[in-house]
PDB file of N, H, CA, C and O in Angstrom:
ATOM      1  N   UNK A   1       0.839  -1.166   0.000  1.00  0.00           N
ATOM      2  CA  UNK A   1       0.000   0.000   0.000  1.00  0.00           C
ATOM      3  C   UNK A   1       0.894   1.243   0.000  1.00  0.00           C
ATOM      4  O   UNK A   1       2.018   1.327   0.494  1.00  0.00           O
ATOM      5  N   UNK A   2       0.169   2.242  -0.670  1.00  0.00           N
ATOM      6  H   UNK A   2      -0.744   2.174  -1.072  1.00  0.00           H
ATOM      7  CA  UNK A   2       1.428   3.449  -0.912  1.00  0.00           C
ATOM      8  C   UNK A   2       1.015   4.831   0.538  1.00  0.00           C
ATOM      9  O   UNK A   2       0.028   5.337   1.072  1.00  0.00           O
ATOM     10  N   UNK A   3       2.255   4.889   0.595  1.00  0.00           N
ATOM     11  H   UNK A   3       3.057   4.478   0.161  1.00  0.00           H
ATOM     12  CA  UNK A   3       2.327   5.642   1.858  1.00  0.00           C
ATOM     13  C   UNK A   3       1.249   6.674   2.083  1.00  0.00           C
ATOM     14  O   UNK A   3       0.800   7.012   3.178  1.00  0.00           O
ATOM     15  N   UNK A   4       0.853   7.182   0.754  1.00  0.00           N
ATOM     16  H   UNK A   4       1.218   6.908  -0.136  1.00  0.00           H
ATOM     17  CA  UNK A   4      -0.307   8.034   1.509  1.00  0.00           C
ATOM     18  C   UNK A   4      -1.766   7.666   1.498  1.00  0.00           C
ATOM     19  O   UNK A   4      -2.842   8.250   1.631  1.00  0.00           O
ATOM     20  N   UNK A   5      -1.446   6.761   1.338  1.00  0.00           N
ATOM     21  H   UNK A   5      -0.573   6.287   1.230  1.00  0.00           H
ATOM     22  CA  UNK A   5      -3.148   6.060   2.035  1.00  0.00           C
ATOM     23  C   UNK A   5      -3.606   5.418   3.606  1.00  0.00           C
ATOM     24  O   UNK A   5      -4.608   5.415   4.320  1.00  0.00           O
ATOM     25  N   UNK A   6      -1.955   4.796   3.646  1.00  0.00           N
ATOM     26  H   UNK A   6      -1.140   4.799   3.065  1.00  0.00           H
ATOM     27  CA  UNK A   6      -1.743   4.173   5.154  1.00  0.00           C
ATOM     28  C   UNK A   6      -1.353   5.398   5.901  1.00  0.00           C
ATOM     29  O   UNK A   6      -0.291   5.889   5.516  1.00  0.00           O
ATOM     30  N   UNK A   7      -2.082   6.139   7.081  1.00  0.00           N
ATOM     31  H   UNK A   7      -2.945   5.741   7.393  1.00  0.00           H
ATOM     32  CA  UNK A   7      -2.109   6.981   7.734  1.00  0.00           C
ATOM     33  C   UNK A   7      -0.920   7.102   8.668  1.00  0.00           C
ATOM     34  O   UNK A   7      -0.601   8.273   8.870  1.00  0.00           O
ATOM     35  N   UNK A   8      -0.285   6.318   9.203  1.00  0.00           N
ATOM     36  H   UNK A   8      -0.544   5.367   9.039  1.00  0.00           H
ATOM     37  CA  UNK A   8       0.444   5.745  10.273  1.00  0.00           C
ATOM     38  C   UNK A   8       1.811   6.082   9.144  1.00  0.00           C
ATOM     39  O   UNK A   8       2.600   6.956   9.504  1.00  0.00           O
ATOM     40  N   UNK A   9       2.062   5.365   7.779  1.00  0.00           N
ATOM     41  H   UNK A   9       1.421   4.655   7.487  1.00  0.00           H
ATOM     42  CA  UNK A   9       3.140   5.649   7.000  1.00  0.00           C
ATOM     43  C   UNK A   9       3.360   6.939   6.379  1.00  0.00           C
ATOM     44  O   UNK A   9       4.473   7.411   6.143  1.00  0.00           O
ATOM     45  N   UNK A  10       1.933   7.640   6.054  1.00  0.00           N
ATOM     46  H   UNK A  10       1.030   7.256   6.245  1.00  0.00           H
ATOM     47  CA  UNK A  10       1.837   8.945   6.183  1.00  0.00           C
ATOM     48  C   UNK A  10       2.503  10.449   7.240  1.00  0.00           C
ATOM     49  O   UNK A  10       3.014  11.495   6.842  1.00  0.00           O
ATOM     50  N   UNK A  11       2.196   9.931   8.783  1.00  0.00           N
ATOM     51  H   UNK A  11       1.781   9.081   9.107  1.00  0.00           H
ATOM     52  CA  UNK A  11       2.672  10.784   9.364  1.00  0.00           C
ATOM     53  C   UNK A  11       4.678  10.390   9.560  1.00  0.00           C
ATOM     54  O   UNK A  11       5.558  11.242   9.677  1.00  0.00           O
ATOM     55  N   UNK A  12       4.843   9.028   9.535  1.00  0.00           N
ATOM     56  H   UNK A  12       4.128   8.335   9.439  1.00  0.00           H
ATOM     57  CA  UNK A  12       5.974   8.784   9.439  1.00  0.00           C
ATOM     58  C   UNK A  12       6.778   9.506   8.043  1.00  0.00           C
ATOM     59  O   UNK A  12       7.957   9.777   8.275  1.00  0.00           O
ATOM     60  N   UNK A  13       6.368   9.795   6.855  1.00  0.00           N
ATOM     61  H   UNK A  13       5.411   9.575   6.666  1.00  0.00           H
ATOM     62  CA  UNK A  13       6.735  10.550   5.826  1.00  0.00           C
ATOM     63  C   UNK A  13       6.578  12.096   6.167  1.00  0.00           C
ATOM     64  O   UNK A  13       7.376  12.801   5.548  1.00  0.00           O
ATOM     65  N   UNK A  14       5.994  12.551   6.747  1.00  0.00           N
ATOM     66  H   UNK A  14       5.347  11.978   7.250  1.00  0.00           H
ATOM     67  CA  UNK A  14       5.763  13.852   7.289  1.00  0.00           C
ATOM     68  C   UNK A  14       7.013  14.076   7.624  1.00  0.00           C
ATOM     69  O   UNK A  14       7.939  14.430   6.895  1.00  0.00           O
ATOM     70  N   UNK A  15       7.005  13.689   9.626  1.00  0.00           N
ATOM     71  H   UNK A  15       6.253  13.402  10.218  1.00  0.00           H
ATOM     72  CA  UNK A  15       8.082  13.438  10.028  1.00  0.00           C
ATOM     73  C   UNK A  15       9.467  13.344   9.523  1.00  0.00           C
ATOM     74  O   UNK A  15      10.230  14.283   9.748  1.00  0.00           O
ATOM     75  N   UNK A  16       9.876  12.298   8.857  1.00  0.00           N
ATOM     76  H   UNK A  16       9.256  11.536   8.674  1.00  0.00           H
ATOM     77  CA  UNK A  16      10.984  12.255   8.162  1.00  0.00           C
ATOM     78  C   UNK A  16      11.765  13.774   7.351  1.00  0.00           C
ATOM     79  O   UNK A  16      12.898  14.189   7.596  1.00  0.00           O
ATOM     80  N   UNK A  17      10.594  14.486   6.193  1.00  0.00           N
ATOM     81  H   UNK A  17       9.674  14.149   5.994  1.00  0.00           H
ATOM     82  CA  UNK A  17      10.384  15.370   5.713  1.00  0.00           C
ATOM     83  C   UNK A  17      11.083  16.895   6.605  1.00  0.00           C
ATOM     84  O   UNK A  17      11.897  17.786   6.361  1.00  0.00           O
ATOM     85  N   UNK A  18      10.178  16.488   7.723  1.00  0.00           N
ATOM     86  H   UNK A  18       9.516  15.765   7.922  1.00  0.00           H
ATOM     87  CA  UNK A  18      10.403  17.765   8.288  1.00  0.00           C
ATOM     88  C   UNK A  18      11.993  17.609   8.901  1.00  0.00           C
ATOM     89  O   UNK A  18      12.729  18.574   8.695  1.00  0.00           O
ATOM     90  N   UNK A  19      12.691  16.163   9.822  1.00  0.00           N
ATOM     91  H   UNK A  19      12.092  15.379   9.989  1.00  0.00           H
ATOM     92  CA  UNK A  19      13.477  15.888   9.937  1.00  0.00           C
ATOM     93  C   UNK A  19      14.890  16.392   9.148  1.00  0.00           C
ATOM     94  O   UNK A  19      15.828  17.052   9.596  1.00  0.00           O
ATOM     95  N   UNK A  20      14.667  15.805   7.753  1.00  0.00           N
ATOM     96  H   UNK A  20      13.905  15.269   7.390  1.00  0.00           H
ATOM     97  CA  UNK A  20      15.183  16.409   6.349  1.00  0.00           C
ATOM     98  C   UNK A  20      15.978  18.092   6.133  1.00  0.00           C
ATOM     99  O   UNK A  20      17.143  18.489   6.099  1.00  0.00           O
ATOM    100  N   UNK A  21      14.424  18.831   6.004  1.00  0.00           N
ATOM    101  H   UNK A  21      13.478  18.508   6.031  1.00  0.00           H
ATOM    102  CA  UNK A  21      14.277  19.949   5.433  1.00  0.00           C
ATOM    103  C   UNK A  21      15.106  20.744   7.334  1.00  0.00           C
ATOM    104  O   UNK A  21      15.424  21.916   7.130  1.00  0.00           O
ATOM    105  N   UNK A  22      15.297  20.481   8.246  1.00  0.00           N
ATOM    106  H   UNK A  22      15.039  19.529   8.412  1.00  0.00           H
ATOM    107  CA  UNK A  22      15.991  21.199   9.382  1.00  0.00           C
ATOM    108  C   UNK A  22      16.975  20.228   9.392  1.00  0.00           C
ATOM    109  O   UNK A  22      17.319  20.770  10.442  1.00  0.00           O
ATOM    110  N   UNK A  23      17.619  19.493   9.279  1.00  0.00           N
ATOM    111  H   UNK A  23      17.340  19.053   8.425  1.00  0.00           H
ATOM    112  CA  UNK A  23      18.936  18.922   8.970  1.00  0.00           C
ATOM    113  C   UNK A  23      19.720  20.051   7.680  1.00  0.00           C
ATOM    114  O   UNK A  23      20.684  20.766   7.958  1.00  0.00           O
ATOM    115  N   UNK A  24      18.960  19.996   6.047  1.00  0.00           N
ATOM    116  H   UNK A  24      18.177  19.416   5.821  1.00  0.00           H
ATOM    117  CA  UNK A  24      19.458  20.259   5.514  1.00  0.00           C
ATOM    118  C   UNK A  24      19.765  22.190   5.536  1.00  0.00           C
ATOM    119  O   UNK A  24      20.634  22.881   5.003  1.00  0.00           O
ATOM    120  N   UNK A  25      18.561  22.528   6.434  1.00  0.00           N
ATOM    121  H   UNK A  25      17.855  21.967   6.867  1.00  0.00           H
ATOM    122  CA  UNK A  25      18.794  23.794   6.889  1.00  0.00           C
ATOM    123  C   UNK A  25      20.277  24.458   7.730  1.00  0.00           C
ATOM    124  O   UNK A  25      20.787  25.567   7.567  1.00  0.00           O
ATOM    125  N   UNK A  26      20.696  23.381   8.619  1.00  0.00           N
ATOM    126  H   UNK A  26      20.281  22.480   8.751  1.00  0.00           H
ATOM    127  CA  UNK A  26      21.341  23.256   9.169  1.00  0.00           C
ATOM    128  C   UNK A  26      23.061  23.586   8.355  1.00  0.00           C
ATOM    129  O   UNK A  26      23.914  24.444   8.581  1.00  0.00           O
ATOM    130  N   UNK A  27      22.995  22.540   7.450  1.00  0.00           N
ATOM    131  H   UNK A  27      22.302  21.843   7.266  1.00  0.00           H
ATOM    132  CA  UNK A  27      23.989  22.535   7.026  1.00  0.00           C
ATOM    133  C   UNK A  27      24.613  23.308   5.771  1.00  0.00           C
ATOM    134  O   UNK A  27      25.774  23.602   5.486  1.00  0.00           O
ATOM    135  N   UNK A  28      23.157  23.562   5.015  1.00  0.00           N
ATOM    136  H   UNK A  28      22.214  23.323   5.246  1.00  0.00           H
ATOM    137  CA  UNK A  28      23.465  24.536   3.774  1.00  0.00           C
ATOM    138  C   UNK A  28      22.258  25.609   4.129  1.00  0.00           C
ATOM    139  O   UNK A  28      21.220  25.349   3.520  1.00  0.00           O
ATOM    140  N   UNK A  29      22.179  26.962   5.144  1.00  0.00           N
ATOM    141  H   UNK A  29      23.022  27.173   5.638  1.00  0.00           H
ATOM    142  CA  UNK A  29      21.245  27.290   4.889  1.00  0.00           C
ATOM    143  C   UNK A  29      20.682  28.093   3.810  1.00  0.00           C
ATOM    144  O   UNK A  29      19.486  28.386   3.805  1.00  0.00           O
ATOM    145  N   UNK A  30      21.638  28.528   2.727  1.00  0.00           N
ATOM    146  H   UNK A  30      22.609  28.290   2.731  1.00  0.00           H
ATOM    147  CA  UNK A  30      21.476  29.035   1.439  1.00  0.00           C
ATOM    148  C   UNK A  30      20.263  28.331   0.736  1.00  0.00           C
ATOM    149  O   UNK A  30      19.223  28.813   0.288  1.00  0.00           O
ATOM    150  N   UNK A  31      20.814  26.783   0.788  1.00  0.00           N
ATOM    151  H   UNK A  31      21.660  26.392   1.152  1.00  0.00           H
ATOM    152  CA  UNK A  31      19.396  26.205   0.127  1.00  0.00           C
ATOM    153  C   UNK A  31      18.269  26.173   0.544  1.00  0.00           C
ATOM    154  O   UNK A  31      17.418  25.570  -0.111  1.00  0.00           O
ATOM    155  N   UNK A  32      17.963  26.759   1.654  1.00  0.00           N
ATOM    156  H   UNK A  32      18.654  27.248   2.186  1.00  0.00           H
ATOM    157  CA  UNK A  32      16.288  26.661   2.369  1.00  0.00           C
ATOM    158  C   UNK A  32      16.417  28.471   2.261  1.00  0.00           C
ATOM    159  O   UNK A  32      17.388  28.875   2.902  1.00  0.00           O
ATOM    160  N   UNK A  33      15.857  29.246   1.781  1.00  0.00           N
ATOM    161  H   UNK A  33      15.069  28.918   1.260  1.00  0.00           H
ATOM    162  CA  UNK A  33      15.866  30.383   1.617  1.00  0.00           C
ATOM    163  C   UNK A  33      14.885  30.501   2.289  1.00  0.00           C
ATOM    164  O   UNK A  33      14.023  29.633   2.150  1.00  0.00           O
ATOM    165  N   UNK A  34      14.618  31.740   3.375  1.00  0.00           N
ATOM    166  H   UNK A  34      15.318  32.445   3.488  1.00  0.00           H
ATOM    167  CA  UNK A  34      13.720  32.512   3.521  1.00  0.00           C
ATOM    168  C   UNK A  34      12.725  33.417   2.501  1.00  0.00           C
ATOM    169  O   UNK A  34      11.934  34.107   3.143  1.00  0.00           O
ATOM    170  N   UNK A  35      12.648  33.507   1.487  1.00  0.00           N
ATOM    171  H   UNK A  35      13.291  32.946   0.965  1.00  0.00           H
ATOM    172  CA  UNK A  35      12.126  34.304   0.462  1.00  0.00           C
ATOM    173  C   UNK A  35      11.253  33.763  -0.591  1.00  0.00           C
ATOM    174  O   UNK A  35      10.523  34.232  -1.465  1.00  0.00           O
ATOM    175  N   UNK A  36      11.663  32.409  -0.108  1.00  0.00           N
ATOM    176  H   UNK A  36      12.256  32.028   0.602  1.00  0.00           H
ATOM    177  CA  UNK A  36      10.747  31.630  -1.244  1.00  0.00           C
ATOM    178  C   UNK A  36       9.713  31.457  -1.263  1.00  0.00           C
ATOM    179  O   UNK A  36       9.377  31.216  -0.103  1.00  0.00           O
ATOM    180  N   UNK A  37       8.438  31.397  -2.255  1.00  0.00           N
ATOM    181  H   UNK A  37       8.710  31.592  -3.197  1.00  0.00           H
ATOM    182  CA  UNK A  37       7.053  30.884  -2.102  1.00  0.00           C
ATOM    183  C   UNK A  37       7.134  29.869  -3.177  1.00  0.00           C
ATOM    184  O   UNK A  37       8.001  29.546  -3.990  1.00  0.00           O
ATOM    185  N   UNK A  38       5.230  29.251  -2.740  1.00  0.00           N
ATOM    186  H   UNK A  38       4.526  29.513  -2.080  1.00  0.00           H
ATOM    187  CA  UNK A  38       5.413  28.354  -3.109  1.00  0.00           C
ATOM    188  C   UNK A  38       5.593  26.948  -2.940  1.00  0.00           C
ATOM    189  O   UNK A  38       5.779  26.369  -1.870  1.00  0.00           O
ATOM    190  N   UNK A  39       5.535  26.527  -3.893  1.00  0.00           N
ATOM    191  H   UNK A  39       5.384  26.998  -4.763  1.00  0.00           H
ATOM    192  CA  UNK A  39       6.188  24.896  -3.168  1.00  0.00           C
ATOM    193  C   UNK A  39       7.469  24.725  -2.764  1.00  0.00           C
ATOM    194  O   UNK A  39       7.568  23.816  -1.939  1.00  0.00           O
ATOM    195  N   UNK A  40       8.873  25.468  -3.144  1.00  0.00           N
ATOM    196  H   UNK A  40       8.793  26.206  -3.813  1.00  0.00           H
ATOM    197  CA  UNK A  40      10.132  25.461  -2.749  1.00  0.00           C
ATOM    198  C   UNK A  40      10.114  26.433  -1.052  1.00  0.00           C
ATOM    199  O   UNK A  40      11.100  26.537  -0.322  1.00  0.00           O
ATOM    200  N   UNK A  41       8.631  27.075  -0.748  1.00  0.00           N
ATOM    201  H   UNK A  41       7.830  26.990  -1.341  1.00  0.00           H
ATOM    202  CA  UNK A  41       8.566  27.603   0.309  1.00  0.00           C
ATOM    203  C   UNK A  41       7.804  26.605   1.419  1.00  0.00           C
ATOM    204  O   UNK A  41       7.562  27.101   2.519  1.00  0.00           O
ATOM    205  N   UNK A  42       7.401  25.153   1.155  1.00  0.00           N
ATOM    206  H   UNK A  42       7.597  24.750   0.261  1.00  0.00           H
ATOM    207  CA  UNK A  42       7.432  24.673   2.122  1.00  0.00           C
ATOM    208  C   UNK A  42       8.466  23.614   2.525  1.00  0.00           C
ATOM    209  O   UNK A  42       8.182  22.661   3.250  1.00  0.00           O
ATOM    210  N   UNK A  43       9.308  23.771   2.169  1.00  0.00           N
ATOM    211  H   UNK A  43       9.539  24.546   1.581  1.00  0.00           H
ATOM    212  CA  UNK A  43      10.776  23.446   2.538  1.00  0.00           C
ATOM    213  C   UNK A  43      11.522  24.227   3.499  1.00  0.00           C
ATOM    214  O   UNK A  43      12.533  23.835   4.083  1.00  0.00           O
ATOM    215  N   UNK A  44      10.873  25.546   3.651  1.00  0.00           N
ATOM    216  H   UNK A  44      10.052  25.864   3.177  1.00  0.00           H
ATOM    217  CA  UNK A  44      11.411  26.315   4.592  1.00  0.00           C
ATOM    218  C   UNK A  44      10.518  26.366   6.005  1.00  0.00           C
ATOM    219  O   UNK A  44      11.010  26.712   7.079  1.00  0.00           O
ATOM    220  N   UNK A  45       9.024  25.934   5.816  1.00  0.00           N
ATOM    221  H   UNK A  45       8.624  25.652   4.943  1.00  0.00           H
ATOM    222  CA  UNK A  45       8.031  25.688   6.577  1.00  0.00           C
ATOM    223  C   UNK A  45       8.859  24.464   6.985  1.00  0.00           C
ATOM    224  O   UNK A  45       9.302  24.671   8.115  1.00  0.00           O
ATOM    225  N   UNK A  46       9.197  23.414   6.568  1.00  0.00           N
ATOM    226  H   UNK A  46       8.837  23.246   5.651  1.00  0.00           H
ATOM    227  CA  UNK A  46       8.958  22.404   7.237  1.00  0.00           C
ATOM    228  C   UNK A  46      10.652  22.514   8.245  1.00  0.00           C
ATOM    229  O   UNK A  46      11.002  21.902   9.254  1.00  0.00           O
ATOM    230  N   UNK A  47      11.053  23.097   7.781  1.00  0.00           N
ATOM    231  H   UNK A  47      10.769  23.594   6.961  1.00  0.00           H
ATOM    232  CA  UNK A  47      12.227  23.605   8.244  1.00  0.00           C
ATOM    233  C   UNK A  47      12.161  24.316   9.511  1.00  0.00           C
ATOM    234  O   UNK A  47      12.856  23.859  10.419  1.00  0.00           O
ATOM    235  N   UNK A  48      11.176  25.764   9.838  1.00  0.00           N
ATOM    236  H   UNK A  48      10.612  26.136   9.101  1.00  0.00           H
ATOM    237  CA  UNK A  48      11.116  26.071  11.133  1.00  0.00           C
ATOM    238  C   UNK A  48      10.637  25.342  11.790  1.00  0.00           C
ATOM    239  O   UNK A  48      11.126  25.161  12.905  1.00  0.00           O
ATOM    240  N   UNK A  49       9.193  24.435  11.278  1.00  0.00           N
ATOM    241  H   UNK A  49       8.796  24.582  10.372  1.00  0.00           H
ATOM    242  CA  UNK A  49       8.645  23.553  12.158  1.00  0.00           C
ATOM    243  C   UNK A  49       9.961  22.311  12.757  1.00  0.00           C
ATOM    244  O   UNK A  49       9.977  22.368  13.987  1.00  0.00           O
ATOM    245  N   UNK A  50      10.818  21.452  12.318  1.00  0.00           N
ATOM    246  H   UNK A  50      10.805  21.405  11.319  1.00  0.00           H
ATOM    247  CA  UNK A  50      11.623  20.915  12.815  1.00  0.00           C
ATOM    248  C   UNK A  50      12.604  21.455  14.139  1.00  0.00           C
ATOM    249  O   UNK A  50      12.832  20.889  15.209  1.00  0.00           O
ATOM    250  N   UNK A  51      13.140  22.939  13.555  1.00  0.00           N
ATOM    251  H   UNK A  51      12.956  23.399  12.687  1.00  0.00           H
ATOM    252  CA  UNK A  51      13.661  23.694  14.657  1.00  0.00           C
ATOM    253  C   UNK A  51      12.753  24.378  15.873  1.00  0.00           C
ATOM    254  O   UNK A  51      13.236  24.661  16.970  1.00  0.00           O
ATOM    255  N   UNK A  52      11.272  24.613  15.483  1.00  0.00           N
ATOM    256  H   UNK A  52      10.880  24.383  14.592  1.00  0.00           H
ATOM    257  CA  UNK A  52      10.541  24.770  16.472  1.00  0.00           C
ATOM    258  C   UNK A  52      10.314  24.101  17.912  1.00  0.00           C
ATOM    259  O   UNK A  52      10.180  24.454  19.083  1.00  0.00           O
ATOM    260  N   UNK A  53      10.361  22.545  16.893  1.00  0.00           N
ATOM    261  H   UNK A  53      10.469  22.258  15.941  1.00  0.00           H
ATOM    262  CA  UNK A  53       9.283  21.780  17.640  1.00  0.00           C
ATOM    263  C   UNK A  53      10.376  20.445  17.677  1.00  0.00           C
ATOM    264  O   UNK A  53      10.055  19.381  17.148  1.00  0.00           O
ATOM    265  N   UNK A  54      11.346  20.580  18.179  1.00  0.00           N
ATOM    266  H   UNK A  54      11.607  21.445  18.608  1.00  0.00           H
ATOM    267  CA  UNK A  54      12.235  19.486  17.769  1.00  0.00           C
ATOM    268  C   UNK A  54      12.607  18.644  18.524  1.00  0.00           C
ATOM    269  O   UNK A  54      13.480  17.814  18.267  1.00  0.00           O
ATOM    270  N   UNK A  55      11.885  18.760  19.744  1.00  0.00           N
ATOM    271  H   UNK A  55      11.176  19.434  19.953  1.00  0.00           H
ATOM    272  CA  UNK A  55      11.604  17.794  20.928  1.00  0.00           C
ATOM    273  C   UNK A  55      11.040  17.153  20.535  1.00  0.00           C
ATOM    274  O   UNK A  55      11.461  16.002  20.425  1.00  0.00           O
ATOM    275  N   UNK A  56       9.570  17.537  20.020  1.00  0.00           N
ATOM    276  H   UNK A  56       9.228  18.472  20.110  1.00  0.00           H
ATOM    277  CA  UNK A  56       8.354  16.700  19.907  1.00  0.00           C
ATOM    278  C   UNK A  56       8.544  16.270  18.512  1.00  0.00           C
ATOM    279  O   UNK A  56       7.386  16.276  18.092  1.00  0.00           O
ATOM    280  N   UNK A  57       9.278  15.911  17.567  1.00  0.00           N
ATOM    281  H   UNK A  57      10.218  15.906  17.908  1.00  0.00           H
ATOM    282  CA  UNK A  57       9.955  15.798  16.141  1.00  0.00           C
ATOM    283  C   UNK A  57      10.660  14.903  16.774  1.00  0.00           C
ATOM    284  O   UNK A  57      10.227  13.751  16.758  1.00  0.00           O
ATOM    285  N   UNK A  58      11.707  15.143  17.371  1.00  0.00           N
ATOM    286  H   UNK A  58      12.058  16.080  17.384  1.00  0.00           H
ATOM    287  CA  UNK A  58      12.400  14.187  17.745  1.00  0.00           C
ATOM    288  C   UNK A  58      11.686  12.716  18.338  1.00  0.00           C
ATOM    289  O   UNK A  58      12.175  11.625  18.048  1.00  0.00           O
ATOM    290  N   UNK A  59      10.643  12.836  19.078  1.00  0.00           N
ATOM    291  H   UNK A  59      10.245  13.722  19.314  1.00  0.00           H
ATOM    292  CA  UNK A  59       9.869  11.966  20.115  1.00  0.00           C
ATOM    293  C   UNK A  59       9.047  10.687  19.051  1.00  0.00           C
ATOM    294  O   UNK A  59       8.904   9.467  19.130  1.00  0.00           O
ATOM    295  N   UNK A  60       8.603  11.855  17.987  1.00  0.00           N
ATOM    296  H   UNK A  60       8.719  12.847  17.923  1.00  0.00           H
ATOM    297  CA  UNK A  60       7.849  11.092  17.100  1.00  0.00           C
ATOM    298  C   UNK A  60       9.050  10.048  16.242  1.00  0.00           C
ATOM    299  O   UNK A  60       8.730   8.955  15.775  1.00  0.00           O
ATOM    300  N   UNK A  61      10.291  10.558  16.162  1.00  0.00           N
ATOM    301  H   UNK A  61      10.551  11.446  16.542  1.00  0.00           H
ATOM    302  CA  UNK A  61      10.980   9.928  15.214  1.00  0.00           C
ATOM    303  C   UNK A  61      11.001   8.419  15.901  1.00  0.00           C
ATOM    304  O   UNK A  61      10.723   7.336  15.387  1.00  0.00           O
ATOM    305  N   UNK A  62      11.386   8.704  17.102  1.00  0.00           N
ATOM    306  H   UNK A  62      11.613   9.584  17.520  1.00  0.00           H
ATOM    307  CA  UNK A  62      11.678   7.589  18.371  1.00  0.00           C
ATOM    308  C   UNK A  62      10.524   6.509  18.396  1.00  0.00           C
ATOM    309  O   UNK A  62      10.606   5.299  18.185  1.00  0.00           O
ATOM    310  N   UNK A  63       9.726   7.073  18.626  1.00  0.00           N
ATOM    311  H   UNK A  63       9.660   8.056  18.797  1.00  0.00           H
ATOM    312  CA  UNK A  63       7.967   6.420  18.390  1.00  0.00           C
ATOM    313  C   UNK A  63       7.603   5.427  17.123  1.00  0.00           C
ATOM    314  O   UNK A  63       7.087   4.310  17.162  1.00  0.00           O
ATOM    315  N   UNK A  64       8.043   6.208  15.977  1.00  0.00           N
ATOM    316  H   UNK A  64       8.461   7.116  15.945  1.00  0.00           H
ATOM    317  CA  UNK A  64       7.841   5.387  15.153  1.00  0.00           C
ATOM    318  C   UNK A  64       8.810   4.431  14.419  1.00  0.00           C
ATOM    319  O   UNK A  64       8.640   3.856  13.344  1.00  0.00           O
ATOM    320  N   UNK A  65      10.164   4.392  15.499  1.00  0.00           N
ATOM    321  H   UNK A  65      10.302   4.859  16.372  1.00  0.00           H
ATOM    322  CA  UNK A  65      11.312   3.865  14.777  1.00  0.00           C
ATOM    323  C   UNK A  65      10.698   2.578  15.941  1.00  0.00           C
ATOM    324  O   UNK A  65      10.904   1.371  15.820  1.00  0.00           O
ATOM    325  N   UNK A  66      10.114   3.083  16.764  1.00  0.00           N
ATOM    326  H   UNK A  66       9.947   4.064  16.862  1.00  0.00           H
ATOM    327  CA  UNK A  66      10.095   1.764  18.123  1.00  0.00           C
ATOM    328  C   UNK A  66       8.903   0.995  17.489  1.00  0.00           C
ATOM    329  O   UNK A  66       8.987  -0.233  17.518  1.00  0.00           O
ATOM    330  N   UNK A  67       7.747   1.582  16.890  1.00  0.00           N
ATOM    331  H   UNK A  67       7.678   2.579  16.867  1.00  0.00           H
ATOM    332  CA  UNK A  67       6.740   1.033  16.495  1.00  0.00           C
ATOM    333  C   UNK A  67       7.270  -0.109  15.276  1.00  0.00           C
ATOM    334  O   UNK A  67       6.903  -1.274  15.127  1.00  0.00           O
ATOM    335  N   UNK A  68       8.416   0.811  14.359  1.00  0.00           N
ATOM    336  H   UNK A  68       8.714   1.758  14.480  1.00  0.00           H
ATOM    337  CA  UNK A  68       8.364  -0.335  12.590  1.00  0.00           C
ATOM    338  C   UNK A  68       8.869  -1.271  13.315  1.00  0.00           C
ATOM    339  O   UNK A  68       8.699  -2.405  12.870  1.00  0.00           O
ATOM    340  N   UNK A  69       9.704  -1.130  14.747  1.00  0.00           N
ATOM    341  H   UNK A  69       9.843  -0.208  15.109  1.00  0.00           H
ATOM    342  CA  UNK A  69      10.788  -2.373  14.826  1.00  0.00           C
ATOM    343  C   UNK A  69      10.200  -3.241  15.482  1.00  0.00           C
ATOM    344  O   UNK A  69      10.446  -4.417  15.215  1.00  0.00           O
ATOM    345  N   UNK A  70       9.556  -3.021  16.194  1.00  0.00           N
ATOM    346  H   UNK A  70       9.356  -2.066  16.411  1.00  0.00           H
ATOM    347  CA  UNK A  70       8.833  -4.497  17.258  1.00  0.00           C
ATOM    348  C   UNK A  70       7.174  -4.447  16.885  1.00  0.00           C
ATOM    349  O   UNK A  70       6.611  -5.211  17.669  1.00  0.00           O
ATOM    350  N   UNK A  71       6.407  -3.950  16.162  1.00  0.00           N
ATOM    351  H   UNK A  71       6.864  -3.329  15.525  1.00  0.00           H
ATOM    352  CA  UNK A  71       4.641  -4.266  15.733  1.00  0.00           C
ATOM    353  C   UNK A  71       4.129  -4.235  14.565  1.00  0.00           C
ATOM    354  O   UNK A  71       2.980  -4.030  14.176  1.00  0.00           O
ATOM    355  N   UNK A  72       5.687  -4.599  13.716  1.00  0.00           N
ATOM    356  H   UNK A  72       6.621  -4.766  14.033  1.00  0.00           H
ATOM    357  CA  UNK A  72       5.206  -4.847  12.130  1.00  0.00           C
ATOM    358  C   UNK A  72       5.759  -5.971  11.494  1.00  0.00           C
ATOM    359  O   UNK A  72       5.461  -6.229  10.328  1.00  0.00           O
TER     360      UNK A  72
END
């Protein structure tokens, strides 16, 4: 089944995403521009949200790395 139908693989693709886009912020922030709209502007959304919220980003990563490994 493709990830965006299964809800559960869905928010795990979210996650990941946002994971991603504040990693890659991190390291090149040229490529996540502030200025952008658009669809290249939610790359920068998903970007503050990671640095926002990166406890609870983090928690979920944990959650669902504990979930694929022992209830699938």
């Amino acid at each position: 089944m493709s990830a965006l139908f299964d809800f559960k693989s869905l928010i795990i693709v979210i996650v990941l995403f946002i994971c991603c886009c504040s990693y890659i912020r991190h390291l090149r922030p040229s490529m996540v521009n502030s200025k952008t709209e658009g669809f290249t502007g939610l790359f920068r959304k998903a970007a503050v949200i990671g640095d926002r919220l990166s406890p609870y980003v983090a928690l979920a990563c944990v959650i669902s790395a504990i979930t694929t490994l022992f209830f699938r």
